[in-house]
C-alpha positions in Angstrom: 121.4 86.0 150.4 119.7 89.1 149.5 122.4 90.5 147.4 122.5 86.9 145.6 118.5 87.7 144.8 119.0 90.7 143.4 121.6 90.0 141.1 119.8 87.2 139.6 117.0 89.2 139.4 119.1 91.6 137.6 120.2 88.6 135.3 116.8 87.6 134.4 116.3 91.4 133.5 119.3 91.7 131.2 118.4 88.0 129.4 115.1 89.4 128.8 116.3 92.8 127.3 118.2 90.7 125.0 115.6 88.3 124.3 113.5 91.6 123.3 116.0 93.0 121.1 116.9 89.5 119.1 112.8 89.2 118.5 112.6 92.8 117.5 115.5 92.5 115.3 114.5 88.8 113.8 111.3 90.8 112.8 113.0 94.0 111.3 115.2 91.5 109.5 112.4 89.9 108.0 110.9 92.8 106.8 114.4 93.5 105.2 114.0 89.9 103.3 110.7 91.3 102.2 111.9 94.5 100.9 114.8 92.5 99.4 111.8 90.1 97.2 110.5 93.4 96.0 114.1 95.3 94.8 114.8 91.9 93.0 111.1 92.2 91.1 111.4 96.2 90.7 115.1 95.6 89.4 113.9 93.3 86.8 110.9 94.9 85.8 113.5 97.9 85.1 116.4 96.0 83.7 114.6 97.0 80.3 115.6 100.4 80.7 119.3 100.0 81.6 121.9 97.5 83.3 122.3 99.5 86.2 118.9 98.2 87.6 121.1 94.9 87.2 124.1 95.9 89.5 121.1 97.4 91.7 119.4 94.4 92.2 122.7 92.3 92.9 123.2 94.7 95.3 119.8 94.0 97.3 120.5 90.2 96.3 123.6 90.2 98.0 121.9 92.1 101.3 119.4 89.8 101.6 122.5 87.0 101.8 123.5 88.9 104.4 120.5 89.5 106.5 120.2 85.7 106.3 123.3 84.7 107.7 122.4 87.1 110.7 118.6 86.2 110.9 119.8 82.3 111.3 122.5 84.3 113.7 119.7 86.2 115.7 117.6 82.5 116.0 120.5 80.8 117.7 121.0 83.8 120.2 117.3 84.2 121.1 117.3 80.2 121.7 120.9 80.7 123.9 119.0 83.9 126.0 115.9 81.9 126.8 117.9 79.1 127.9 119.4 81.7 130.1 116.4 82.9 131.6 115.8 81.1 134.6 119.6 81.6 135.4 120.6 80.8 138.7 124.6 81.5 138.9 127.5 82.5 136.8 128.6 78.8 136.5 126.1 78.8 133.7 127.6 81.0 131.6 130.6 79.1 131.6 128.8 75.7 130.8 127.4 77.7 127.8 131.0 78.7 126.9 131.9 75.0 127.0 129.0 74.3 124.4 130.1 77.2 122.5 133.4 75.5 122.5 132.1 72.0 121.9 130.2 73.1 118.7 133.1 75.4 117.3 131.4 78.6 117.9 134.2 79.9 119.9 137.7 79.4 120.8 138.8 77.4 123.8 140.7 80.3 124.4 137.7 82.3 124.5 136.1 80.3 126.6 139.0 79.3 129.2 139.0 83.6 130.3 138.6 83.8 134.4 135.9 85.4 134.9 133.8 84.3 132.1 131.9 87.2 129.9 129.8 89.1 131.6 126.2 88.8 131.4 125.7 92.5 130.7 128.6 92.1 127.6 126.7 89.3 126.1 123.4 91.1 125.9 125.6 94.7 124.5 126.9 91.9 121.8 123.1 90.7 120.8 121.8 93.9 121.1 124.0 95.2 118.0 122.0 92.7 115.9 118.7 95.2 116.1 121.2 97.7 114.2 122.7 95.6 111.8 118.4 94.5 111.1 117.4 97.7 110.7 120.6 99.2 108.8 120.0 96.2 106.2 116.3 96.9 105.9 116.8 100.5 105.2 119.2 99.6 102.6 116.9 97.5 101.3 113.7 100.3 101.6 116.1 102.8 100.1 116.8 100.7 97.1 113.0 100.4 96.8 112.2 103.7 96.1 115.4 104.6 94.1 114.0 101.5 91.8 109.7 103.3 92.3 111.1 106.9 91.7 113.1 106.2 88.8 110.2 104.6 86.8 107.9 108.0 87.3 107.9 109.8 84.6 
């Protein structure tokens, strides 16, 4: 009974890491958006001094598209973790797959693997969204003062 304690204490602990990272990287991602408003203004304010500033700021456009497909991406994972939280057996994680598969989100074949996904797998595959965040908003902050550094004189 012990053992059965401690590895869902060690559950809890892993759907809380994740639940950390998905907030940390909802917030970076945000911050991205952010810096994706300003290249779009600096861009035009520069289009008067050549089209590049143009491709520039479809770049940053297109970035932002991107960091809002995994921001709504990041939201239905944080929601998925804390339903996790008070996890009491691995059972659970195959009812989730069965909603997963219910809503199209993944395959029935996916879903129908013996054992499911480890915990510890799932929170590695929501972790990588803190990278993908920050990568984007660094784009994004780079673009920024490529667009402030070219107007000095």
């Amino acid at each position: 009974m012990a053992n059965d304690d401690d590895s869902n204490r060690d559950a809890r602990w892993l759907v809380h890491a994740a639940s950390a990272s998905l907030r940390a990287a909802a917030r970076v991602n945000v911050v991205g958006l952010l810096l994706a408003f300003a290249d779009a203004m600096l861009a035009g304010i520069m289009l008067s001094a050549g089209s590049q500033w143009l491709w520039i700021g479809a770049l940053c456009g297109l970035a932002a598209l991107v960091q809002l497909v995994l921001l709504i991406r990041i939201e239905i994972d944080r929601g998925l973790f804390a339903a996790l939280t008070p996890m009491q057996s691995a059972s659970e994680l195959q009812s989730l797959d069965a909603a997963m598969v219910a809503l199209g989100w993944i395959s029935a074949k996916d879903a129908s693997r013996l054992p499911p996904r480890p915990l510890a797998d799932r929170v590695r595959g929501a972790s990588r969204f803190l990278r993908y965040a920050a990568l984007l908003a660094a784009w994004q902050w780079l673009a920024a003062m490529l667009i402030l550094f070219a107007r000095l004189p």
